[in-house]
ZAKOLSE-234013 format. One record per residue: residue number from 1; x, y, z of N, C-alpha, C, O, CB in turn; residue in one letter. Coordinates in nm, 4 decimals, padded with zeros to 6 digits, always signed. Glycine has a CB too. Example, Ala and Ser with C-alpha at 12.3 -4.5 7.8 and 13.67 -1.06 7.14 Angstrom:
2
+-----+----------+----------+----------+----------+----------+----------+----------+----------+----------+----------+----------+----------+----------+----------+----------+------+
|  nr |      n.u |      n.v |      n.w |     ca.u |     ca.v |     ca.w |      c.u |      c.v |      c.w |      o.u |      o.v |      o.w |     cb.u |     cb.v |     cb.w | rest |
+-----+----------+----------+----------+----------+----------+----------+----------+----------+----------+----------+----------+----------+----------+----------+----------+------+
|   1 | +01.3190 | -00.5690 | +00.7800 | +01.2300 | -00.4500 | +00.7800 | +01.3200 | -00.3300 | +00.7800 | +01.4236 | -00.3319 | +00.8465 | +01.1308 | -00.4473 | +00.9046 |    A |
|   2 | +01.2850 | -00.2250 | +00.7080 | +01.3670 | -00.1060 | +00.7140 | +01.2900 | +00.0030 | +00.7870 | +01.3409 | +00.1138 | +00.8039 | +01.4084 | -00.0598 | +00.5725 |    S |
+-----+----------+----------+----------+----------+----------+----------+----------+----------+----------+----------+----------+----------+----------+----------+----------+------+
END
This chain:
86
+-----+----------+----------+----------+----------+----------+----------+----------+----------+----------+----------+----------+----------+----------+----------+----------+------+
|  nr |      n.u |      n.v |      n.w |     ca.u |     ca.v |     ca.w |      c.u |      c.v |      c.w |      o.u |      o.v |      o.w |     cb.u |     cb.v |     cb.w | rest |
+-----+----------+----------+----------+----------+----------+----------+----------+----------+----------+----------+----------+----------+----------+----------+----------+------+
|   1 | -21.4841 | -06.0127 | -20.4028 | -21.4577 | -06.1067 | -20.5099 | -21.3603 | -06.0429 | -20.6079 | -21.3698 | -05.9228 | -20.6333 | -21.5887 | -06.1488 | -20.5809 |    X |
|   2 | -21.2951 | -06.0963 | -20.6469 | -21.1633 | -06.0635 | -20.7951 | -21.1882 | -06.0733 | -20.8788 | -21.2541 | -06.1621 | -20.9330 | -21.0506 | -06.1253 | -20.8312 |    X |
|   3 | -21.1340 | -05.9670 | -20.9239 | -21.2055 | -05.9284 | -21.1288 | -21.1189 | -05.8977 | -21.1328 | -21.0386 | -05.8858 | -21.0403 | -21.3287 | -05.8180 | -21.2107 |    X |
|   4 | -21.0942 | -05.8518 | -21.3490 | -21.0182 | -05.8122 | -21.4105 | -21.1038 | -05.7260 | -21.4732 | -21.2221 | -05.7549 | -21.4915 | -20.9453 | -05.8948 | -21.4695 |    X |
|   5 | -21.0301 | -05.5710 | -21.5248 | -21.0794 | -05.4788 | -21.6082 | -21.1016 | -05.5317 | -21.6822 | -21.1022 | -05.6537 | -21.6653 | -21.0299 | -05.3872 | -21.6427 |    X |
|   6 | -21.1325 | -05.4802 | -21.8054 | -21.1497 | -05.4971 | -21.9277 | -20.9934 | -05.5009 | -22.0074 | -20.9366 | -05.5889 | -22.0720 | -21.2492 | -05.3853 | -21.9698 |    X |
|   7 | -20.9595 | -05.3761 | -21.9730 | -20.8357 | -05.3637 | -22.0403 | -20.7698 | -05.5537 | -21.9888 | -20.7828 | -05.6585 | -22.0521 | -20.7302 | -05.1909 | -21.9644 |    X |
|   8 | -20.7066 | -05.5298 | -21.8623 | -20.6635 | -05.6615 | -21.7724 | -20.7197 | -05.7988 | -21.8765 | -20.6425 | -05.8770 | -21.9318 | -20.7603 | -05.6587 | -21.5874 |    X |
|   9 | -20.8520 | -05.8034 | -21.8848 | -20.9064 | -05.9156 | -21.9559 | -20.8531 | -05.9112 | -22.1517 | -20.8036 | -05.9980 | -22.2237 | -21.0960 | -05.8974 | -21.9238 |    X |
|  10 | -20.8806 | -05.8156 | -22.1692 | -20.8511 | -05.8157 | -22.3012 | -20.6864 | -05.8708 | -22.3537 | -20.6633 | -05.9324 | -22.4577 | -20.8810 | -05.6683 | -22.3384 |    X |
|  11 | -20.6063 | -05.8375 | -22.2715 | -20.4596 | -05.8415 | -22.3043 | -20.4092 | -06.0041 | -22.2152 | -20.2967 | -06.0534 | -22.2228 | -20.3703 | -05.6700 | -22.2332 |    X |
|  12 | -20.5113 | -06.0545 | -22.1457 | -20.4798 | -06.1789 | -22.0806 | -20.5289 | -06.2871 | -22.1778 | -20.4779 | -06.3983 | -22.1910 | -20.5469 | -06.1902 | -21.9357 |    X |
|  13 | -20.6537 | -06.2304 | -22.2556 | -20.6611 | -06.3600 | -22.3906 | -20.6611 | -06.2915 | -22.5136 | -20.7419 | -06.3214 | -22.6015 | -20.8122 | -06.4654 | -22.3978 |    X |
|  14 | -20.5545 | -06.1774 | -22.5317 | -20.5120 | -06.1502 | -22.6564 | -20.6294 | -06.0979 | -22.7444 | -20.6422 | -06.1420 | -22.8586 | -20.4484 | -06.2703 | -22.7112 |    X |
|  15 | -20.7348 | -05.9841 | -22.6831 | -20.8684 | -06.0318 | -22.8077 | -20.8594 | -05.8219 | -22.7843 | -20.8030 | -05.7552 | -22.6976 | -21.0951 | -06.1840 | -22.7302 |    X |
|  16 | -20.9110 | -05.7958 | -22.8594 | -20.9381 | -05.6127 | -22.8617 | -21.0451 | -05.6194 | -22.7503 | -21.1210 | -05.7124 | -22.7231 | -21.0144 | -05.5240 | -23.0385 |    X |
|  17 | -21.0283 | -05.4586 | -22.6738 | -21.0909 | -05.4399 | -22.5371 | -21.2334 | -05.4098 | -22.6405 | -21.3195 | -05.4605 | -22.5686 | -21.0142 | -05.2944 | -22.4081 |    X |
|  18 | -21.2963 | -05.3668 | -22.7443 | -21.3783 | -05.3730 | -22.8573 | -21.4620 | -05.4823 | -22.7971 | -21.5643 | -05.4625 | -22.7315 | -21.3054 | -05.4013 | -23.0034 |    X |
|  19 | -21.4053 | -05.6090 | -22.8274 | -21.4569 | -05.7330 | -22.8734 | -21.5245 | -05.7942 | -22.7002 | -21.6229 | -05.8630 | -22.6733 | -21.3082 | -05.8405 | -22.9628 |    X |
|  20 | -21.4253 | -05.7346 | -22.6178 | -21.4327 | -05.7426 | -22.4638 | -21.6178 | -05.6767 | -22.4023 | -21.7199 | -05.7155 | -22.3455 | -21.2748 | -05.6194 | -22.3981 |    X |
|  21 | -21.5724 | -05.5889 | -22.4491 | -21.7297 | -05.5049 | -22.4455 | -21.8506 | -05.5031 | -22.4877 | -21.9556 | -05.4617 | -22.4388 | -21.7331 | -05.4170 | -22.4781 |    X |
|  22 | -21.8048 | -05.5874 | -22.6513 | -21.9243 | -05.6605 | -22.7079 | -21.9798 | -05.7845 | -22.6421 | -22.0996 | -05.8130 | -22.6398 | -21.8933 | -05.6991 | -22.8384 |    X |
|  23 | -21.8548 | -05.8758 | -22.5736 | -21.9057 | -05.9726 | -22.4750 | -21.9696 | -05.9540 | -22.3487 | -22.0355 | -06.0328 | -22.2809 | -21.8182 | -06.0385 | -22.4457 |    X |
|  24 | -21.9426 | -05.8534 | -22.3327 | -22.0121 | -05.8063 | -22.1881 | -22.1810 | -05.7681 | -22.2122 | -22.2730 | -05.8102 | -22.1422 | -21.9214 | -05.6482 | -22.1238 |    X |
|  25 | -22.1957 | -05.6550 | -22.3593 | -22.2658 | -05.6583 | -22.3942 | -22.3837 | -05.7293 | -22.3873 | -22.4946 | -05.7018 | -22.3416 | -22.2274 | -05.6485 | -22.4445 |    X |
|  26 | -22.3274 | -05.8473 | -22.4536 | -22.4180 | -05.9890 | -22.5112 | -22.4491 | -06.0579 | -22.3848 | -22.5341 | -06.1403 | -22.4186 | -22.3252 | -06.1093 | -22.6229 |    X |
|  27 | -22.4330 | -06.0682 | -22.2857 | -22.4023 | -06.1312 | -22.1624 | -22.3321 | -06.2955 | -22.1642 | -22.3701 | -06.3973 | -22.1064 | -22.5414 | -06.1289 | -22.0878 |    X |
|  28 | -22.2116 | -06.2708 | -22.2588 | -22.0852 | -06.4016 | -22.2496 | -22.0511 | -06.3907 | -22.1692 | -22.0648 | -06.5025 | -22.1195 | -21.9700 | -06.4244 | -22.3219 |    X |
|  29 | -21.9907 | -06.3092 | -22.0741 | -21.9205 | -06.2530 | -21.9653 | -21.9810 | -06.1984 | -21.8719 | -22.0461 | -06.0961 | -21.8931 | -21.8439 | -06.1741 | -21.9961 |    X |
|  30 | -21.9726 | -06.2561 | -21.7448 | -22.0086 | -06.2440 | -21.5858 | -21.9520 | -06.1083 | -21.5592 | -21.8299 | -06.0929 | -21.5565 | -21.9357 | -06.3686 | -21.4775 |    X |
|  31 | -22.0326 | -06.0116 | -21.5398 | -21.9369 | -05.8773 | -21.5080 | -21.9791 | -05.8315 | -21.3564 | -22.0379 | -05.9105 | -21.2826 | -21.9699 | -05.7335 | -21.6303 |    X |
|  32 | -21.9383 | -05.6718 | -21.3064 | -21.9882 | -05.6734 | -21.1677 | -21.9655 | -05.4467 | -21.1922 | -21.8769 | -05.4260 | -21.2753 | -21.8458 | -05.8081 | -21.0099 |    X |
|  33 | -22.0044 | -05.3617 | -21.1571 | -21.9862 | -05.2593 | -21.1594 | -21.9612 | -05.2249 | -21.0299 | -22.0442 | -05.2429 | -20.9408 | -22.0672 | -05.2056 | -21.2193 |    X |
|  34 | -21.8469 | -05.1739 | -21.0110 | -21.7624 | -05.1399 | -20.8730 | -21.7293 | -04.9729 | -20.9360 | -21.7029 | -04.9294 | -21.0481 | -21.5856 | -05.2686 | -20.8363 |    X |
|  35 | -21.7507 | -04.8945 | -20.7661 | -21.6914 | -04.7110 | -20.7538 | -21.6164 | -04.7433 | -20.7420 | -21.5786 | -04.8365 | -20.6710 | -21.7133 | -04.5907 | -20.6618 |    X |
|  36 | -21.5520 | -04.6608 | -20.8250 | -21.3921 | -04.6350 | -20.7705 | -21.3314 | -04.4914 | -20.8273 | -21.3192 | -04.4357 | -20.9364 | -21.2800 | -04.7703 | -20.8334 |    X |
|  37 | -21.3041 | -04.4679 | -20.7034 | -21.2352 | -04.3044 | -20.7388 | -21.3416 | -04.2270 | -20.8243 | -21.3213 | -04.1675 | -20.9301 | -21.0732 | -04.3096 | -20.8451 |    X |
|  38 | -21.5149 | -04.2469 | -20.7229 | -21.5949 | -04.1734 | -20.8094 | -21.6635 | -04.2146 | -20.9390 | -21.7712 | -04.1676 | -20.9757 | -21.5270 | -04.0837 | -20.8371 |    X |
|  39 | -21.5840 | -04.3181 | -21.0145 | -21.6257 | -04.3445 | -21.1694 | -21.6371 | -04.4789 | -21.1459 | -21.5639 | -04.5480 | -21.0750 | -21.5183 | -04.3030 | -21.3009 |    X |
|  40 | -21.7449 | -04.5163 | -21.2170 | -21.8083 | -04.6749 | -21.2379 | -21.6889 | -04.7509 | -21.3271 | -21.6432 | -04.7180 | -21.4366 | -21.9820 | -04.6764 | -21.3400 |    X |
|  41 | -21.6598 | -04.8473 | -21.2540 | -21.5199 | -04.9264 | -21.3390 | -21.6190 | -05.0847 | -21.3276 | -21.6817 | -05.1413 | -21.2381 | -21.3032 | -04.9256 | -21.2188 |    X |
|  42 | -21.5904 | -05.1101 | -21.4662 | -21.6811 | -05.2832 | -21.4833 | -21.5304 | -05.3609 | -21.4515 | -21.4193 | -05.3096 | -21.4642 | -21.7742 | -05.3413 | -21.7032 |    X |
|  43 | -21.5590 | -05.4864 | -21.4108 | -21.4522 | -05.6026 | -21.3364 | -21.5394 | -05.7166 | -21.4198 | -21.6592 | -05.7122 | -21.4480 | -21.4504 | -05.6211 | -21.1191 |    X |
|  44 | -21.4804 | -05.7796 | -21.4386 | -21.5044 | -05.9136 | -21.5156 | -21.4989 | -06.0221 | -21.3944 | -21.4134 | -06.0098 | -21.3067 | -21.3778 | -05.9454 | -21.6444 |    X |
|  45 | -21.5628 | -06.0945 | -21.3931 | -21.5671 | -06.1842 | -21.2903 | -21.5111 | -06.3081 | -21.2953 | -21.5528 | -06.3611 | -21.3983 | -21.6768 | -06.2015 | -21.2615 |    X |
|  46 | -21.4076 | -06.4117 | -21.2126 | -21.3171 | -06.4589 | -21.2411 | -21.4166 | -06.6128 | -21.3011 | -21.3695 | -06.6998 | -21.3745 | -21.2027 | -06.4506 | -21.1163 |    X |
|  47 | -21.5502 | -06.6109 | -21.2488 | -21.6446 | -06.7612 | -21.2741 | -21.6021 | -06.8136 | -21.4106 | -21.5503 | -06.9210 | -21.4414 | -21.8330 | -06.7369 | -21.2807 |    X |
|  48 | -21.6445 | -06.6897 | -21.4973 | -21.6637 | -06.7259 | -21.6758 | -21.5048 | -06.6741 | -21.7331 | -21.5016 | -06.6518 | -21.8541 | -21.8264 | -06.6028 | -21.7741 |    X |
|  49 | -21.3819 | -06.6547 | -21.6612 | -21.2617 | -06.5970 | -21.7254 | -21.2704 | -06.5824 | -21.8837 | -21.3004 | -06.4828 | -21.9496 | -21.1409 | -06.6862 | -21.6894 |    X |
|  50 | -21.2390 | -06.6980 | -21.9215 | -21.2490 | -06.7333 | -22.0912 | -21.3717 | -06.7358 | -22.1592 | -21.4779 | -06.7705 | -22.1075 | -21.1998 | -06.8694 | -22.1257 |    X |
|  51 | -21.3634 | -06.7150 | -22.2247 | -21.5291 | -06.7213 | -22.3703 | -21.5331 | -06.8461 | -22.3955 | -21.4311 | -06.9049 | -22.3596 | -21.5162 | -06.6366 | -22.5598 |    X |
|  52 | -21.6171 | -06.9139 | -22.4467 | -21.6441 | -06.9580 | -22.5228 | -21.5843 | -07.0094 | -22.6979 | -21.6146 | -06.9290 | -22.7861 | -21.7139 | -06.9012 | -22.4947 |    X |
|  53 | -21.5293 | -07.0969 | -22.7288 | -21.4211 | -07.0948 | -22.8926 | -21.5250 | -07.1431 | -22.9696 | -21.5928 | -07.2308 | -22.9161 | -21.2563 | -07.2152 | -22.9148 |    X |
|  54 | -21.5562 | -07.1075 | -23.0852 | -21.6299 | -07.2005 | -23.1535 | -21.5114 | -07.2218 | -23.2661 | -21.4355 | -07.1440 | -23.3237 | -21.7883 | -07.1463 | -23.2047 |    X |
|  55 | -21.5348 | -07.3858 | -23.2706 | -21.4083 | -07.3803 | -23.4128 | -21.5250 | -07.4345 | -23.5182 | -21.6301 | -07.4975 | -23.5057 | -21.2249 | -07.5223 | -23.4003 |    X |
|  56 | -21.4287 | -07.3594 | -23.6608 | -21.5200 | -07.3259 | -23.7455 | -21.3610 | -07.4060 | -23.8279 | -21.2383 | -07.3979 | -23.8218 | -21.6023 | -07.1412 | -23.7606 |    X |
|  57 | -21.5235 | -07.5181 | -23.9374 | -21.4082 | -07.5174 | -24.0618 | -21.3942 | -07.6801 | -24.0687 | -21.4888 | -07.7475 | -24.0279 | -21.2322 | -07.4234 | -24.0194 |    X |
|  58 | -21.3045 | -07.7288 | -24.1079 | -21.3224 | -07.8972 | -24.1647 | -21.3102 | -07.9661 | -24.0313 | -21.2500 | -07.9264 | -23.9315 | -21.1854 | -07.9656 | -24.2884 |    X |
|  59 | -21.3767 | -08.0733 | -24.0483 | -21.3004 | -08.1525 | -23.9314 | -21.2258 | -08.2860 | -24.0091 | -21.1726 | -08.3574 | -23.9241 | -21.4243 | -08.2107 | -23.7982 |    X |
|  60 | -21.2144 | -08.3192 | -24.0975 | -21.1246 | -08.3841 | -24.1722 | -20.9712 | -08.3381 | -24.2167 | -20.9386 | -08.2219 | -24.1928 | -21.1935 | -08.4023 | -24.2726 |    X |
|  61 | -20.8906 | -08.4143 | -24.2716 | -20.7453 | -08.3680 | -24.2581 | -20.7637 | -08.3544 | -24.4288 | -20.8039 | -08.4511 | -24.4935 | -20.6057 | -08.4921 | -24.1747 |    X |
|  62 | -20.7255 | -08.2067 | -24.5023 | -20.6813 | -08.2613 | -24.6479 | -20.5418 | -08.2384 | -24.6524 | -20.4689 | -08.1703 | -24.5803 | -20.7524 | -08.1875 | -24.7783 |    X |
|  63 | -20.5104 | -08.3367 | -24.7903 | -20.4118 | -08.4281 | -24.8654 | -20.4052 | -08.3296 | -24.9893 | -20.4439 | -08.3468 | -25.1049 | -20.4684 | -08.6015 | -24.9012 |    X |
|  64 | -20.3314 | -08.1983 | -24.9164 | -20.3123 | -08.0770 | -25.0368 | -20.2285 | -08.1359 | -25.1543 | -20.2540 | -08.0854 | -25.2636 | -20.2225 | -07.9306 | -24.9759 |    X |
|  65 | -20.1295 | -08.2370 | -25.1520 | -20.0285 | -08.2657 | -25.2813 | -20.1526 | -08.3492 | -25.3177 | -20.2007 | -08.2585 | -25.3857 | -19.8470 | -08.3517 | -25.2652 |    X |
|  66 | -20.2835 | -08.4895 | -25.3333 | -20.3389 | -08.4908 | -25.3847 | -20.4174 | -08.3942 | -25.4528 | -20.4485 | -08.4116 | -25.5706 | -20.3573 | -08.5452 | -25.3453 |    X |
|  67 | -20.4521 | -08.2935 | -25.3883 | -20.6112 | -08.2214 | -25.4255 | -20.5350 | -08.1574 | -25.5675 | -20.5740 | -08.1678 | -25.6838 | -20.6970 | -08.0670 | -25.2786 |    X |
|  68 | -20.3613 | -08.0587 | -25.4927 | -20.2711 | -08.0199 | -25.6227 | -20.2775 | -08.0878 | -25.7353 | -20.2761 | -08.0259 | -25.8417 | -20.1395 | -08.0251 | -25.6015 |    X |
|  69 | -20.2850 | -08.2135 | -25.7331 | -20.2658 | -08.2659 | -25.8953 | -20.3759 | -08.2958 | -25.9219 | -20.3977 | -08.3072 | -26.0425 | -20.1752 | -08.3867 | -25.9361 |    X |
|  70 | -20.5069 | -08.3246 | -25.8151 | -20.6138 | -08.3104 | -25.8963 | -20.6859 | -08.2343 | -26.0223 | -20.7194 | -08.2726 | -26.1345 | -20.6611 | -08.2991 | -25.8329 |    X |
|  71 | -20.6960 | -08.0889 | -25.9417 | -20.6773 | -07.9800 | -25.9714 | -20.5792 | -07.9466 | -26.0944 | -20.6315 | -07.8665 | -26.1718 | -20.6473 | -07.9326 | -25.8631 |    X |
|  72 | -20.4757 | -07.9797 | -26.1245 | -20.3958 | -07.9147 | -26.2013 | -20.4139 | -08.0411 | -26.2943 | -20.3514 | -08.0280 | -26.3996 | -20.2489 | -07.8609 | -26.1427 |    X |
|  73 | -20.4672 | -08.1328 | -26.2855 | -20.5263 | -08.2379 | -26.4455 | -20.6528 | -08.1982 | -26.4673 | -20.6968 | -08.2555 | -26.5670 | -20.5419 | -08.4295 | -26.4335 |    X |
|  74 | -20.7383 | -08.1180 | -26.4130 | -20.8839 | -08.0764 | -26.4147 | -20.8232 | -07.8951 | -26.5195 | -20.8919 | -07.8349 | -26.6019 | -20.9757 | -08.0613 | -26.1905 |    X |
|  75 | -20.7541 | -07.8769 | -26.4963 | -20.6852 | -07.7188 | -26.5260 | -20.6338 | -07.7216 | -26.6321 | -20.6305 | -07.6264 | -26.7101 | -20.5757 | -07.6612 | -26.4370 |    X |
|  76 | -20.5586 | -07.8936 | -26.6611 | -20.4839 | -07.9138 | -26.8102 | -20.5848 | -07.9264 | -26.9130 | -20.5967 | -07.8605 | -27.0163 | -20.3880 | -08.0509 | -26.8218 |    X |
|  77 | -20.6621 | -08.0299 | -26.8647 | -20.7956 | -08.0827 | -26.8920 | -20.8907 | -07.9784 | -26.9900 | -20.9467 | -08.0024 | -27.0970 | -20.8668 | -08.1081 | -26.7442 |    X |
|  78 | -20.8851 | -07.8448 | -26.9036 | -20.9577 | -07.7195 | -26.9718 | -20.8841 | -07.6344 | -27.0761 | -20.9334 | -07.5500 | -27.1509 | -20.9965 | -07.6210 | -26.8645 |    X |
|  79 | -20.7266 | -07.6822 | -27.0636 | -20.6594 | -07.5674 | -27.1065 | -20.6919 | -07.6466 | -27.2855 | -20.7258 | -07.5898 | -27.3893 | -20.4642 | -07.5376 | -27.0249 |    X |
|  80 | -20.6629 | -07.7977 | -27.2579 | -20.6555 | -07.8146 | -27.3753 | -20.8016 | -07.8312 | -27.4679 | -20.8081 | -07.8532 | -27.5889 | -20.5701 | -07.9191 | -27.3769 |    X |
|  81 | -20.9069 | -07.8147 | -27.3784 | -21.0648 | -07.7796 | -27.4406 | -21.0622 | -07.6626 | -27.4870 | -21.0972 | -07.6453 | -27.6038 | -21.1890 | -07.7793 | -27.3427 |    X |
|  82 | -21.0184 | -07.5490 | -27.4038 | -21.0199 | -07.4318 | -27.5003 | -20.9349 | -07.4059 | -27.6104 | -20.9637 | -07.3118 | -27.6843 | -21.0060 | -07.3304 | -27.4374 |    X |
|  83 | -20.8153 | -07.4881 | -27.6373 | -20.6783 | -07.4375 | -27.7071 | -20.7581 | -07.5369 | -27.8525 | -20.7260 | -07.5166 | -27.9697 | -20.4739 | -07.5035 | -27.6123 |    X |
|  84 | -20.8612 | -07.6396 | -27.8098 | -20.9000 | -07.6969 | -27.9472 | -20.7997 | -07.8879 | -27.9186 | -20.8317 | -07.9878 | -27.9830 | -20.8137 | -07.5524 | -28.1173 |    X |
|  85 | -20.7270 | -07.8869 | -27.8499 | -20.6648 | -07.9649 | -27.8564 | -20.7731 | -08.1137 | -27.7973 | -20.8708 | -08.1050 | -27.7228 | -20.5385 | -07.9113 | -27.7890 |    X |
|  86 | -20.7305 | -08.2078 | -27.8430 | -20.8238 | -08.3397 | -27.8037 | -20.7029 | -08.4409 | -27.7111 | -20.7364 | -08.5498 | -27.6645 | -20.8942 | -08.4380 | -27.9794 |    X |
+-----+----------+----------+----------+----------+----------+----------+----------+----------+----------+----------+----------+----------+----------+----------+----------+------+
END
């Protein structure tokens, strides 16, 4: 069966061989321990290639030139509470 090192895997989805090892770790990643030349070399197994993405964060679109002038009449708003001004 065909695997990729670690190194091989790490640089095929751009992530630190670190982060590679922590997945293997955790069992995200299908691995397999093959001799070679004497020394235990781990192969990633081609089943699970990719991880898992979790996307994190809005799922709505914001309207930054609204929120900007929100914000900056909420900002005037204070400047002129503290300056005494009405």
């Amino acid at each position: 069966m065909k695997g990729l090192t670690i190194k091989q895997y790490a640089v095929q989805n751009k992530i630190p061989i670190f982060n590679v090892v922590k997945m293997i770790k955790s069992d995200q990643l299908e691995f397999e321990t093959r001799k070679i030349e004497g020394k235990d070399e781990i192969f990633i197994l081609s089943a699970k290639l990719t991880p898992e993405v979790k996307k994190e964060g809005y799922s709505r679109e914001i309207d930054y030139k609204k929120a900007y002038f929100e914000l900056n009449a909420k900002y005037d708003a204070l400047l002129r509470k503290v300056n005494g001004e009405v």
